[in-house]
C-alpha positions as CSV (number, residue, x, y, z in Angstrom):
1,X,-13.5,-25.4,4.9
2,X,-11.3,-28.3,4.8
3,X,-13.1,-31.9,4.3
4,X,-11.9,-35.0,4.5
5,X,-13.9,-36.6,1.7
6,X,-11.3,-37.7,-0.7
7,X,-8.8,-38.0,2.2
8,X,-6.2,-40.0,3.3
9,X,-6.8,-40.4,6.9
10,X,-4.9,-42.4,9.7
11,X,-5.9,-43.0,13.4
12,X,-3.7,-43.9,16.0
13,X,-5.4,-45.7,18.9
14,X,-8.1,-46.7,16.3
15,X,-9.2,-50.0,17.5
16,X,-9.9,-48.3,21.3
17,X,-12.9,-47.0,23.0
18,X,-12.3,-43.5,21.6
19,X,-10.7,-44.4,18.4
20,X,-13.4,-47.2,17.1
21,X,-16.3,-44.5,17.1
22,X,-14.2,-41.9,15.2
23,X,-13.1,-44.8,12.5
24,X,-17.1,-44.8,12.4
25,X,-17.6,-41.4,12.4
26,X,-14.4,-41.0,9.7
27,X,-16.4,-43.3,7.3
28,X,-19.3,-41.2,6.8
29,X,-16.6,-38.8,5.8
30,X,-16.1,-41.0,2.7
31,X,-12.5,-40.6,2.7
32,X,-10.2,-41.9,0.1
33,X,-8.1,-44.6,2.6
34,X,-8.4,-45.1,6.6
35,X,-6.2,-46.8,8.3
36,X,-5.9,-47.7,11.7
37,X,-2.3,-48.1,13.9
38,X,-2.9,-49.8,16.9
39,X,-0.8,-52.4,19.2
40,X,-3.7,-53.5,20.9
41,X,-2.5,-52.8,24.4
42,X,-5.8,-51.5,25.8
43,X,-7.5,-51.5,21.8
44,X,-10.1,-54.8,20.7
45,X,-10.3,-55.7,17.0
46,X,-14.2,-56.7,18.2
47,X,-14.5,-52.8,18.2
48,X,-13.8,-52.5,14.8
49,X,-16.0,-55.2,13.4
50,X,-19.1,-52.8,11.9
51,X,-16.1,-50.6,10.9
52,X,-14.5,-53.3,8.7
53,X,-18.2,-54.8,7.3
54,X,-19.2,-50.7,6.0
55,X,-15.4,-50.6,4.6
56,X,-13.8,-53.6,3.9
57,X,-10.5,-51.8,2.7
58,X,-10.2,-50.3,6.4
59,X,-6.3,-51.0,7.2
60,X,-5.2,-52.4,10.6
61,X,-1.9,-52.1,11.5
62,X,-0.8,-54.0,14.7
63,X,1.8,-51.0,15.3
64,X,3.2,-49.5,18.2
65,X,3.7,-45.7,17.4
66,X,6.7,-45.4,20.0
67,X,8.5,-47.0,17.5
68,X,9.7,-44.1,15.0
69,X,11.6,-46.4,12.4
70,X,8.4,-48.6,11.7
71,X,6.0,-45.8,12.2
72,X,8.1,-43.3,9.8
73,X,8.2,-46.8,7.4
74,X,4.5,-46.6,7.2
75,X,4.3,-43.4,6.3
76,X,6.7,-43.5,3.4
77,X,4.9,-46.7,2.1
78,X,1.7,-44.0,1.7
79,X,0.3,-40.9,0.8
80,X,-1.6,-39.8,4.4
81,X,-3.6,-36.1,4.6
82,X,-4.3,-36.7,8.4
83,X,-3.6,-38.2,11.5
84,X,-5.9,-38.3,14.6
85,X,-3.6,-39.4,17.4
86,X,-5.5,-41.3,20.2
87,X,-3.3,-43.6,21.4
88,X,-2.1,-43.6,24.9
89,X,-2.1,-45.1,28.1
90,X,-4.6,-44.9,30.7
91,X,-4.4,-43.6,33.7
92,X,-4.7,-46.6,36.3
93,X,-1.3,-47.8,34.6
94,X,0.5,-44.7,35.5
95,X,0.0,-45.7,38.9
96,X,1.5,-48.7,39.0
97,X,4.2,-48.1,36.3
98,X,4.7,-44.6,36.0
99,X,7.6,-43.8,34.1
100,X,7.2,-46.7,31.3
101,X,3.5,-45.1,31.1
102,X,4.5,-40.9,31.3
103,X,7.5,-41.9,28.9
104,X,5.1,-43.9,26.3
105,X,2.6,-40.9,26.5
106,X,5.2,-38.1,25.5
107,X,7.1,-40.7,23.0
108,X,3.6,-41.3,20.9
109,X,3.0,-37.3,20.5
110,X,6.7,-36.5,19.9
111,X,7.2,-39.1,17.2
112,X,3.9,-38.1,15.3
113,X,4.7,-33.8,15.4
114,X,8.6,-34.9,13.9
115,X,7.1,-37.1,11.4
116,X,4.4,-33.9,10.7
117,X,7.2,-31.7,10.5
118,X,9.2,-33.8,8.5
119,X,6.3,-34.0,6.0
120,X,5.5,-37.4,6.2
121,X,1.8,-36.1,6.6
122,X,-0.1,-32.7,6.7
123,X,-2.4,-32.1,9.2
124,X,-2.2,-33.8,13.1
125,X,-5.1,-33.4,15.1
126,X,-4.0,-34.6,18.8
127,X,-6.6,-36.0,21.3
128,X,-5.5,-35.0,25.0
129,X,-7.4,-35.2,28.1
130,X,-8.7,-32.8,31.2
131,X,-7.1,-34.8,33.5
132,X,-4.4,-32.4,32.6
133,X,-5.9,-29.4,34.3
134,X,-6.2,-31.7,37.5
135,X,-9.0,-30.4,39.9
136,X,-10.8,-27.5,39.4
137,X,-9.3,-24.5,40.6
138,X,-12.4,-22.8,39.2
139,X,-15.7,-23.4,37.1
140,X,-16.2,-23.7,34.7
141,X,-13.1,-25.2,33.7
142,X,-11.8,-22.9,30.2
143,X,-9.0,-23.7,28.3
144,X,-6.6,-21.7,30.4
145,X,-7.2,-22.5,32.7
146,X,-4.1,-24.0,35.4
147,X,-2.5,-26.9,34.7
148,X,-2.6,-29.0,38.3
149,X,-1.8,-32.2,37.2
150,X,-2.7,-35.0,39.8
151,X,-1.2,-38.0,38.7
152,X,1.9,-39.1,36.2
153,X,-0.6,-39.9,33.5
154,X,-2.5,-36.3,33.9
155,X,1.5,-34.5,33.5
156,X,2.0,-37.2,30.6
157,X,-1.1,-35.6,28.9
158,X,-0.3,-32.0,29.7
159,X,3.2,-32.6,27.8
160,X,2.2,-34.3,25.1
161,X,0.3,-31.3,23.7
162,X,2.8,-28.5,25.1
163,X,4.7,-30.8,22.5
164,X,1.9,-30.6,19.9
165,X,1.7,-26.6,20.6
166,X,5.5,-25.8,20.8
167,X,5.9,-27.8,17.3
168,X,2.8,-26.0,15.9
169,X,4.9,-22.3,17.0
170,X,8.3,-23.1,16.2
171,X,8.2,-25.5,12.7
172,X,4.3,-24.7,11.6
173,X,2.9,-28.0,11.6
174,X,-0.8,-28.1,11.1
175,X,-2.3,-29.2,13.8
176,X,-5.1,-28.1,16.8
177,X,-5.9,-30.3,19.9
178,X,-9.4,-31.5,21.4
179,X,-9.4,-31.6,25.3
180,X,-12.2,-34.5,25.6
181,X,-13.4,-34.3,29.6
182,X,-15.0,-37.9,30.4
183,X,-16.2,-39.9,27.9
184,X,-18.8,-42.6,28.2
185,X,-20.5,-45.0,26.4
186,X,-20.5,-48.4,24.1
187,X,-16.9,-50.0,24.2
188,X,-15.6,-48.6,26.6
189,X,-12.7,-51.1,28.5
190,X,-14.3,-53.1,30.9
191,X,-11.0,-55.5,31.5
192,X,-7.6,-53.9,32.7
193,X,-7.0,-50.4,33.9
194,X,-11.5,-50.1,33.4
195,X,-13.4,-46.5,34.3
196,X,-15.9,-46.3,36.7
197,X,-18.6,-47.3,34.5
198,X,-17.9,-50.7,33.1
199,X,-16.5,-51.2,36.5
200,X,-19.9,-50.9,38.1
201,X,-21.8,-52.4,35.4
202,X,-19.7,-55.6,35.5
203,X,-19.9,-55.8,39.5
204,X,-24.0,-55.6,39.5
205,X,-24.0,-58.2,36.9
206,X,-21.8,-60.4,39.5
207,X,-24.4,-59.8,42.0
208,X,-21.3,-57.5,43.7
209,X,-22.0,-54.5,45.6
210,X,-20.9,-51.0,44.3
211,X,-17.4,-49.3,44.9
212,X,-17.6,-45.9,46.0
213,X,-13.7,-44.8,46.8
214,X,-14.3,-41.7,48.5
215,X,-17.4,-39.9,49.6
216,X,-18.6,-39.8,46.5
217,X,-19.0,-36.4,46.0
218,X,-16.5,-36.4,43.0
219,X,-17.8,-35.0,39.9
220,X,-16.9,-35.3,36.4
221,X,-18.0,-33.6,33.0
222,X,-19.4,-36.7,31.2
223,X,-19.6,-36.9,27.2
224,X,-20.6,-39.4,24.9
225,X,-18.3,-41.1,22.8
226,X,-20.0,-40.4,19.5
227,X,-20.2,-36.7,20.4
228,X,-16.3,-37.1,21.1
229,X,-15.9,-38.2,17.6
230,X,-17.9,-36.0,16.5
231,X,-15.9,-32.7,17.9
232,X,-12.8,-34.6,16.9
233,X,-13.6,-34.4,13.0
234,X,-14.8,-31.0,14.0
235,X,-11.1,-29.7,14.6
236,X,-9.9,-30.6,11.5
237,X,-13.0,-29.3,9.1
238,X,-13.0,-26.2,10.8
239,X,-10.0,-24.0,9.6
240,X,-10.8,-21.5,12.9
241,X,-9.6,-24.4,14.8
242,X,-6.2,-24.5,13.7
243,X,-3.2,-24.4,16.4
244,X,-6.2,-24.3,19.1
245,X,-6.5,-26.1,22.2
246,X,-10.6,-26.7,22.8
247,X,-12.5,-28.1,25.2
248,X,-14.9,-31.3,24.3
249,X,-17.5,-31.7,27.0
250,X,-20.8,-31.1,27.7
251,X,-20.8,-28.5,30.0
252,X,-22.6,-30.8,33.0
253,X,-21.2,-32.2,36.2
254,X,-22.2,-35.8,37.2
255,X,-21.4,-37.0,40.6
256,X,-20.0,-40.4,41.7
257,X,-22.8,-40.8,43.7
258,X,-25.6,-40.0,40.6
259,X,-23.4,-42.6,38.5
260,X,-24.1,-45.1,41.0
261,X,-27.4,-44.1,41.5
262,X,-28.4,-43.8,37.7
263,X,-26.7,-47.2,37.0
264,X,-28.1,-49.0,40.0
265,X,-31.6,-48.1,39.1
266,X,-31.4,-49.0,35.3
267,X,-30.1,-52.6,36.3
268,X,-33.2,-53.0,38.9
269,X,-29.9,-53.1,41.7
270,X,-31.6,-52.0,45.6
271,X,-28.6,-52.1,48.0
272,X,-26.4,-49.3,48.9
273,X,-22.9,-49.0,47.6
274,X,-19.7,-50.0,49.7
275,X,-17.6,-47.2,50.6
276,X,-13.6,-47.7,50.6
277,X,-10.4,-45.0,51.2
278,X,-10.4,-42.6,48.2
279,X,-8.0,-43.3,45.5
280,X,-4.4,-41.5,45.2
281,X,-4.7,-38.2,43.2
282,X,-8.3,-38.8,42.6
283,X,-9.8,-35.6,40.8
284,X,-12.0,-33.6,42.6
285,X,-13.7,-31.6,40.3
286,X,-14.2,-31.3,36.8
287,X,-16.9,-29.2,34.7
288,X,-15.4,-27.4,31.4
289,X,-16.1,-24.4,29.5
290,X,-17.7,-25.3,26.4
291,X,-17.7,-21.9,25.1
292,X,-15.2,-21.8,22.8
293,X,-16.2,-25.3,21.4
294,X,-19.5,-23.5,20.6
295,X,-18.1,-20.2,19.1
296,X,-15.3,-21.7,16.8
297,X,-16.9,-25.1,16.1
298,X,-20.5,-24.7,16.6
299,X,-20.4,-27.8,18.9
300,X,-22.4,-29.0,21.5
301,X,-23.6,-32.4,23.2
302,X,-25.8,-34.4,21.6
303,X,-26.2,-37.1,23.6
304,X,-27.8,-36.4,27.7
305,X,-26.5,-38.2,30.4
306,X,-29.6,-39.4,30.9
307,X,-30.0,-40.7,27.5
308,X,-26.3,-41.8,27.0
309,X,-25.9,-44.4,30.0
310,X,-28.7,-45.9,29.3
311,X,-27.6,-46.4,26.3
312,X,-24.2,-47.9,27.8
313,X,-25.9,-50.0,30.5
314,X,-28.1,-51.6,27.5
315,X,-24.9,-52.0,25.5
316,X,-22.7,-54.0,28.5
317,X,-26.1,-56.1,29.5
318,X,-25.9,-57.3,25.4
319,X,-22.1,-57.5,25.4
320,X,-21.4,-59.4,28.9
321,X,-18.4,-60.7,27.2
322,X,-16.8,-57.3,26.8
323,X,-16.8,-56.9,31.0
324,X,-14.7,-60.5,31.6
325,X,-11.0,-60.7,32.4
């Protein structure tokens, strides 16, 4: 089984939501030299500051990974074992600048699979998203099932790891992909381009009434972001997973309306939300398969909803500062 004790390990996107609990999770791993490649677009170097106190060699490298000459520079100046590749951009910017976002998106995947094949490291595991399926066609949602991309962002995704698999087929790169549904939890941007949940934590601290766009009757497959992490280390120690595309989720659908709900009534909040137009290309549906995460990497949530927002809600209310902008 392959371990990365001893490793060489570098994450893209490492000082994001995402990306700062993997670097957590990557340190119990005891590997040899993590570093982090980040341009700090939607990442916080506040996120990584237990990270850098439990390993003070951590590397941060304020890198954009679009660039290939610098990014293939900082591979030559090391020895790496393996890449996780988080970075991206979210999908509210692929609204508003869709072909600087889709192009960024396919750019940060291509670059790392050439530099994979090229040698310049030996194992990439790719984080991709199930916005890429779009709307459930059916539940639950298994891995092949249709891609119906909704928005630029969602086809963005959905290329990115055809690129990852085609390269994997046709060179042999090492390499497997996690499809992570909605994550939640501590960190999570509550600035620019913010999900639903620091969104409506931050307005109830205002003393703002809840957004609901839509009826509300959207759901979503909600999973924590240590239990992300967690699956995400799982791809790469588990040999099975290798050249796989697997679902990270837990399985559960969570509606708008609960989130509002559940969040209103851990903040003591009374009145109703506001309800406005629905948002363009807004999902519909989402609740995966977790079968095949069970069966080839014996993983499961962790974390409840229940238990994992309020966690969050605790987190924001002691981090107010993280909601401004």
């Amino acid at each position: 089984m392959p371990t990365l004790e001893g490793k060489s390990v570098a994450v893209t996107g490492g000082a994001g939501f995402i990306g700062s609990h993997l670097i957590d999770a990557l340190i119990e791993k005891r590997p040899s030299r993590l570093a982090v490649l980040d341009n700090f677009f939607l990442g916080n170097r506040d996120n990584l500051r237990d990270a850098i106190s439990r390993l003070p060699g951590l590397e941060i490298v304020d890198q954009d990974v679009t660039d290939m000459a610098a990014v293939r520079r900082f591979f030559e100046a090391r020895s790496v074992d393996a890449v996780f590749d988080l970075a991206t951009i979210p999908l509210p910017a692929s609204l508003e600048r869709p072909h600087w976002s889709s192009k960024v998106i396919c750019d940060l995947a291509l670059n790392l699979c050439e530099l994979c094949r090229e040698g310049a490291f030996h194992t990439l595991i790719h984080c991709s998203s199930s916005e890429a399926y779009g709307s459930a066609q059916y539940v639950p949602m298994e891995e092949n099932h249709p891609l119906k991309t909704e928005t630029p962002y969602a086809a963005a995704k959905a290329a990115a790891a055809l690129l990852v698999e085609s390269y994997h087929r046709t060179f042999g790169i090492d390499m497997a992909i996690g499809r992570p549904f909605n994550n939640f939890g501590p960190r999570q941007n509550g600035r620019d381009f913010s999900g639903i949940i620091p969104r409506l934590i931050q307005r109830i601290l205002r003393g703002e009434t809840p957004v609901i766009f839509g009826d509300g009757q959207q759901t979503r497959d909600y999973l924590y972001a240590t239990d992300t992490a967690r699956g995400l280390i799982l791809l790469y120690e588990t040999d099975a997973a290798r050249g796989q595309t697997i679902n990270l989720a837990s399985g559960r659908e969570v509606s708008v309306l609960q989130i509002v709900r559940d969040v209103s009534r851990l903040m003591d909040w009374t009145q109703p939300p506001r309800f406005d137009p629905p948002r363009p290309a807004d999902v519909r549906r989402h609740c995966a398969s977790v079968e095949k995460a069970r069966r080839l990497l014996s993983f499961s949530s962790a974390v409840s909803w229940e238990d994992g927002i309020a966690r969050t809600v605790r987190w924001y209310r002691e981090h107010p500062e993280r909601l401004k902008g």
